[in-house]
C-alpha positions in Angstrom: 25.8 -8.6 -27.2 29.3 -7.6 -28.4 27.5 -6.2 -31.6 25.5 -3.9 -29.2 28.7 -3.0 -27.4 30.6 -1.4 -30.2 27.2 0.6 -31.6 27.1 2.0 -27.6 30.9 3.0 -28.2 30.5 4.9 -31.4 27.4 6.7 -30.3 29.7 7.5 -27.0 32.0 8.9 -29.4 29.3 10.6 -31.6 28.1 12.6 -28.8 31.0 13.3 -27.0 32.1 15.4 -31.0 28.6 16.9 -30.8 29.9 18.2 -27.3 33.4 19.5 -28.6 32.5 20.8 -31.3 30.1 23.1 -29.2 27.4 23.9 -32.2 25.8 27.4 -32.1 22.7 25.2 -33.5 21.8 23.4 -30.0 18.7 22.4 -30.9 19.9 20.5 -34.2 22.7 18.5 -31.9 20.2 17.3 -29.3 17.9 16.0 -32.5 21.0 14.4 -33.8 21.8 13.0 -30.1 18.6 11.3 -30.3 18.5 9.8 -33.5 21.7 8.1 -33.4 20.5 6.4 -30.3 17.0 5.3 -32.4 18.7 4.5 -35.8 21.1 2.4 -33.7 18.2 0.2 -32.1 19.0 1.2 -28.7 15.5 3.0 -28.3 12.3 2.2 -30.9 11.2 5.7 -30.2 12.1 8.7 -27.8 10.0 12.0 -27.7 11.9 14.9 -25.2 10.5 18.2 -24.7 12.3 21.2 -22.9 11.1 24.4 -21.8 13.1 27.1 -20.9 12.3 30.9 -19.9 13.9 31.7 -23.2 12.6 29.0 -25.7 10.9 25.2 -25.7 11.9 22.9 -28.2 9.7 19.6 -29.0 11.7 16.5 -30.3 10.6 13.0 -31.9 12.8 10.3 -32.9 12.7 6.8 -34.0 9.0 4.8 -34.5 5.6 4.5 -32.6 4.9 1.4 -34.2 7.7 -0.4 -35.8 6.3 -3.1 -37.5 4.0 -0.6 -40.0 7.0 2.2 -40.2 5.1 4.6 -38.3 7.3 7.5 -37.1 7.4 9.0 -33.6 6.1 12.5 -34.0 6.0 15.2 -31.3 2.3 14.5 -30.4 2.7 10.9 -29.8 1.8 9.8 -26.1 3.8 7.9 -23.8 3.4 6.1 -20.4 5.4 7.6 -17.6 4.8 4.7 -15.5 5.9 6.0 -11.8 5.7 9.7 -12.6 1.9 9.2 -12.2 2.5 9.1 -8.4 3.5 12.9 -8.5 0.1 13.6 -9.5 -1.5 11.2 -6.6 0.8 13.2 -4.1 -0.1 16.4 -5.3 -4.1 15.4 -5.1 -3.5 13.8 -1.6 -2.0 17.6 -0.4 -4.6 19.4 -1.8 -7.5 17.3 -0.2 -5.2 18.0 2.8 -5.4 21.9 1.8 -9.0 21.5 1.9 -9.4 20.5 5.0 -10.6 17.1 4.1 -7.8 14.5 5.2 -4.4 15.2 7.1 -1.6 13.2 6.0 -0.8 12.1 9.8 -4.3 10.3 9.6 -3.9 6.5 9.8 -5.1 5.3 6.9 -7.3 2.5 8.6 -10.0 6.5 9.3 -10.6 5.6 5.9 -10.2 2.2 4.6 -11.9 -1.2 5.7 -11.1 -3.1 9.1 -11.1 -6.2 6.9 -8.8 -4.5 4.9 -6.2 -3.0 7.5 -6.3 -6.5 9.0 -5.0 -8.5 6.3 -1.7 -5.4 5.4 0.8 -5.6 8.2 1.1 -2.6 10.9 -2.2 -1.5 8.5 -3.4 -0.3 11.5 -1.0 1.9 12.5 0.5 3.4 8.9 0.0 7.1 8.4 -0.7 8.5 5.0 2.4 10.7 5.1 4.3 6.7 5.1 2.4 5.9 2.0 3.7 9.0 0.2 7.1 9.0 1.3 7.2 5.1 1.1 8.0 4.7 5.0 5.2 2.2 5.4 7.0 -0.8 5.2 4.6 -2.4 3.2 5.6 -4.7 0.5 5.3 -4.0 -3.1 3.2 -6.1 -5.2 5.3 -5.5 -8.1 7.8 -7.6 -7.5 5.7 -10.3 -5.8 6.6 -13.6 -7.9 2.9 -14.4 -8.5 2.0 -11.0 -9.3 4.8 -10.9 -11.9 3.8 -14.6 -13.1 0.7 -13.8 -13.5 1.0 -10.5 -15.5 2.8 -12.9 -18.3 0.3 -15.6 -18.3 -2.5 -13.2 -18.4 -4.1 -14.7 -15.4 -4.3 -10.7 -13.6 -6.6 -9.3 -16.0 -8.9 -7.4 -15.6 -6.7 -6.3 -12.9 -8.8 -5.1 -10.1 -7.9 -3.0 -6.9 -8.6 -6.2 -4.5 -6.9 -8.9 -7.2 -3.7 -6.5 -6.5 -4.2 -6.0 -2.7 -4.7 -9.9 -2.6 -0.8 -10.5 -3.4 0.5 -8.1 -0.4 -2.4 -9.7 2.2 -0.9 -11.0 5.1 3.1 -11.1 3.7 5.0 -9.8 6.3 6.2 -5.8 6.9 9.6 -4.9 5.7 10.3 -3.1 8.5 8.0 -0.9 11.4 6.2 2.5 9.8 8.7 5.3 9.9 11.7 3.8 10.5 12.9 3.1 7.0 12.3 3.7 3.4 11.1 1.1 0.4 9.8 2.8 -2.8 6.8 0.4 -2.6 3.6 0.7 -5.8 1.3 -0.3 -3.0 1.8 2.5 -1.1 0.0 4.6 -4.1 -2.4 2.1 -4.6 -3.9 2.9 -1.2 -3.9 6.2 -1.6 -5.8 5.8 -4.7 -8.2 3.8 -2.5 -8.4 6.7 0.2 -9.3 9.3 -1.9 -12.0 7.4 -3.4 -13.5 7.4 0.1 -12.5 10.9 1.1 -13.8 12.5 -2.3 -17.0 10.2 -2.6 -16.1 9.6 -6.3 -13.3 7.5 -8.9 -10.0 9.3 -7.7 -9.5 10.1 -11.2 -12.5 11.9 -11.7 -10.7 14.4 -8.8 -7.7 14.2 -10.8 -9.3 15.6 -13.6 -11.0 18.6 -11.1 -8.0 19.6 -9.2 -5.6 19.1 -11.8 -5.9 18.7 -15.0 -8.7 20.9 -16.0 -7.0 23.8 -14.7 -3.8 23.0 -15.9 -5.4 22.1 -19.5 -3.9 19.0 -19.8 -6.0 18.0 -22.7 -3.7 15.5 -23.8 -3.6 13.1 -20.8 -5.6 10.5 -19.5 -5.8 8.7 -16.5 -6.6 5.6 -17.9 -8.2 3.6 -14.7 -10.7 6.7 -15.4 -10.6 7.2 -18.8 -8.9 7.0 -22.1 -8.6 8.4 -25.7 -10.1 7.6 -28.6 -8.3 5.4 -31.1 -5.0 5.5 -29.6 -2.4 3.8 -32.1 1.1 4.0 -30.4 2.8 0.8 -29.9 4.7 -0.7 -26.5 7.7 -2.6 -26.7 9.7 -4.6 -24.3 13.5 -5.8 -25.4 13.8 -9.4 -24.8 16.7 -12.1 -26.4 17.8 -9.5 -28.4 14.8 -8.2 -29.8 11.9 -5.5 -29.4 8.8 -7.4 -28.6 5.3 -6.1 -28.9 3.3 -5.8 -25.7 1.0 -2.8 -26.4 -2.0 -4.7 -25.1 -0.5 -5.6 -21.7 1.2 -2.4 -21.1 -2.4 -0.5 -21.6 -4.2 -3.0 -19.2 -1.6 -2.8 -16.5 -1.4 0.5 -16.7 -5.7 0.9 -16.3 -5.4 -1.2 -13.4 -2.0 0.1 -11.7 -4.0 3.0 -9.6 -2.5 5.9 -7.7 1.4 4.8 -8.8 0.7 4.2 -12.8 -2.2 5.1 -14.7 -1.1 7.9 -17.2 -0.6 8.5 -20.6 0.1 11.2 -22.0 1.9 14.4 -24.5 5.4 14.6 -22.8 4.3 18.5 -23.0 1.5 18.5 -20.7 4.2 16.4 -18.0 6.4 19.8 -18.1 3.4 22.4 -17.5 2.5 19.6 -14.9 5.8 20.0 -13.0 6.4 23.8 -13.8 2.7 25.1 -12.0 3.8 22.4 -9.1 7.5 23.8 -8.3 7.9 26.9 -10.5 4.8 29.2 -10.2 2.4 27.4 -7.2 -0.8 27.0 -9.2 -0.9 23.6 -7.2 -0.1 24.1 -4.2 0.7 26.5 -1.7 4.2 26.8 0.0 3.5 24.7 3.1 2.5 21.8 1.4 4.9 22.3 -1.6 7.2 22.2 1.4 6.6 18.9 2.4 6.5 17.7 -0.5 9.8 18.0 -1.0 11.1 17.2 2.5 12.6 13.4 2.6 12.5 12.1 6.1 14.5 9.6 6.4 18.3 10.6 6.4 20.1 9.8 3.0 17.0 8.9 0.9 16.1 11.9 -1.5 12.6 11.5 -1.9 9.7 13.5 -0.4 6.2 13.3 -1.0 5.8 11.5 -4.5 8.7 13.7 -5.3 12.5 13.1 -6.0 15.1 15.1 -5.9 18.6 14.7 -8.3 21.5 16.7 -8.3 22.5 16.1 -11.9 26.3 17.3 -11.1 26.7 20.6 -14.2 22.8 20.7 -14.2 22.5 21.2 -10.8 19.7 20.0 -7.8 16.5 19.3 -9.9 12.8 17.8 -9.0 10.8 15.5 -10.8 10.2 11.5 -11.1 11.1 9.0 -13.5 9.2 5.6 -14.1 9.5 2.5 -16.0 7.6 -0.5 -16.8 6.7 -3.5 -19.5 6.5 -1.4 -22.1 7.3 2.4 -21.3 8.8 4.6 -19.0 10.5 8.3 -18.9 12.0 11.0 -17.0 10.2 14.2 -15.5 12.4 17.1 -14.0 12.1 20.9 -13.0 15.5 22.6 -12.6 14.5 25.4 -10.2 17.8 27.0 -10.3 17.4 27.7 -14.2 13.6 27.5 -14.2 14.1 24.6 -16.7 11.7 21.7 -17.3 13.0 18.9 -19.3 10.7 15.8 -20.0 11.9 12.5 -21.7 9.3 9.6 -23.0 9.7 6.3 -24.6 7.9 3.3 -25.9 10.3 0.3 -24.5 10.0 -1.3 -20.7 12.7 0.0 -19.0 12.9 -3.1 -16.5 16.0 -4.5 -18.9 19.2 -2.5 -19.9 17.2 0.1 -21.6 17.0 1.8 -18.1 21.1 2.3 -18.5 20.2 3.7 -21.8 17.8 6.3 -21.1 19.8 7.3 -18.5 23.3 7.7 -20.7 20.6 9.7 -23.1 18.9 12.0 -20.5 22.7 12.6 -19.1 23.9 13.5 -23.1 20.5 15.6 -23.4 21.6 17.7 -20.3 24.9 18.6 -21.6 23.7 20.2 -24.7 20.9 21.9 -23.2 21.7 23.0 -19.5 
């Protein structure tokens, strides 16, 4: 631990040079920002994209798969985790834009009786409180059997009514609309009511309404489908060291619907969130508008959405998610029209949260 402290403090003082010295060669520092946080162990592997009106720049560092010396290269895909739920948002508002659901519907019009029965206030949660997490409802990630049985491998296959069997009947956090609690099961039944309002696998949807005409050839929605011999690795630190949990990361990601379920070329993320705040190919301005509107006082998320004020970058929108073994950051800074995307191939449920976050904050100040 004391080890890891002093590397932290000389890349702290690495950076903060690269930032005096001001080089005319931005690009080159921000390369060198992330490779001093791979070659020091801190990250396995990082990949960061920015787009700019000006310019967009493509960065690998570090290794895909450690253990065979496999670099990270700019085409390597990643798992985004949470950020997934922007897509599930933006799908929900256009059914809503199609006249075939309004988010004020209670979301027992569309699921089972037996179901709503057995999710406290189920009877009485809107769809606008799954997306802006006002529902009360508990999260099943953080349910102690859930999480006991991800590591004895008990959950898999992990199907939509094994995860809705660990929220059944545990009681509200608080009424519908009177609070906020980022909650994965709120996305989860979304996932589920779009399957009923679209007839088909939400994903297939996804694919239709988003991704086809955003050619987002490199991402999958893997409780739909998946690419062909995919060879990244996943890694979660643990006592010290990087352990290898690519084949638990892939199967909780196919089964975490609506919340997870992506992975994808950290490129494809940034055209994602520039059509959806910079140009409206998603959606039009009412339901962008919502979107972005919080509704309970002090929280700063919307609709699938969060917004940051990043202090010298400014207000931007986006998501950021983390899990076993991957996780990333997502933003569109409207102000400058900039989209900056961050992925990498460790869990960020340990430290390694505080350190993508020290990296995404050293990443701004070179580039913003």
């Amino acid at each position: 631990m004391l080890q890891r402290y002093f590397v932290l403090l000389s890349i702290v003082w690495l950076v903060s040079c690269d930032s005096e010295e001001k080089p005319v060669n931005k690009k080159a520092s921000v390369q060198k920002t992330l490779d001093a946080y791979t070659e020091a162990g801190l990250l396995p592997g990082v990949v960061l994209y920015v787009s700019t009106p000006d310019y967009s720049w493509y960065f690998s560092s570090g290794f895909r798969d450690r253990e065979n010396d496999i670099r990270m290269d700019t085409l390597t895909l990643g798992y985004p985790q949470s950020i997934s739920k922007s897509f599930t948002a933006v799908a929900v508002l256009k059914l809503q834009e199609a006249g075939r659901l309004d988010v004020d519907d209670k979301m027992n019009e569309y699921l089972s009786a037996d179901l709503c029965d057995h999710i406290s206030n189920g009877n009485e949660i809107t769809i606008r409180q799954l997306l802006n997490h006002t529902s009360g409802v508990v999260d099943y990630v953080w349910i102690p059997e859930f999480q006991a049985d991800v590591l004895s491998g008990a959950l898999f296959p992990m199907t939509i009514e094994k995860v809705l069997s660990y929220v059944y009947d545990k009681p509200a956090l608080f009424s519908p609309g009177t609070d906020f609690a980022y909650a994965d099961t709120n996305y989860h039944l979304l996932a589920m009511i779009m399957d009923e309002v679209t007839g088909e696998h939400h994903g297939a949807y996804f694919q239709s309404a988003i991704m086809d005409p955003l050619s987002l050839n490199n991402t999958w929605y893997l409780p739909y489908s998946s690419p062909d011999n995919y060879d990244g690795k996943s890694y979660y630190f643990t006592s010290n060291h990087y352990e290898d949990v690519t084949e638990t990361q892939f199967k909780l990601t196919a089964g975490g619907i609506g919340g997870d379920g992506l992975l994808c070329e950290a490129k494809d993320l940034a055209v994602f969130y520039r059509a959806l705040l910079g140009n409206g190919a998603l959606l039009n301005e009412s339901s962008l508008s919502e979107m972005k509107t919080g509704v309970i006082t002090g929280v700063p998320y919307g609709m699938g959405l969060m917004r940051v004020n990043f202090g010298r970058g400014g207000v931007a929108f986006g998501h950021d998610g983390g899990g076993m073994g991957g996780g990333g950051m997502a933003y569109y800074f409207p102000d400058k029209s900039i989209t900056i995307v961050m992925l990498t191939n460790t869990g960020l449920l340990t430290d390694k949260a505080q350190v993508v976050e020290e990296l995404w904050t050293r990443v701004l100040f070179k580039v913003l």
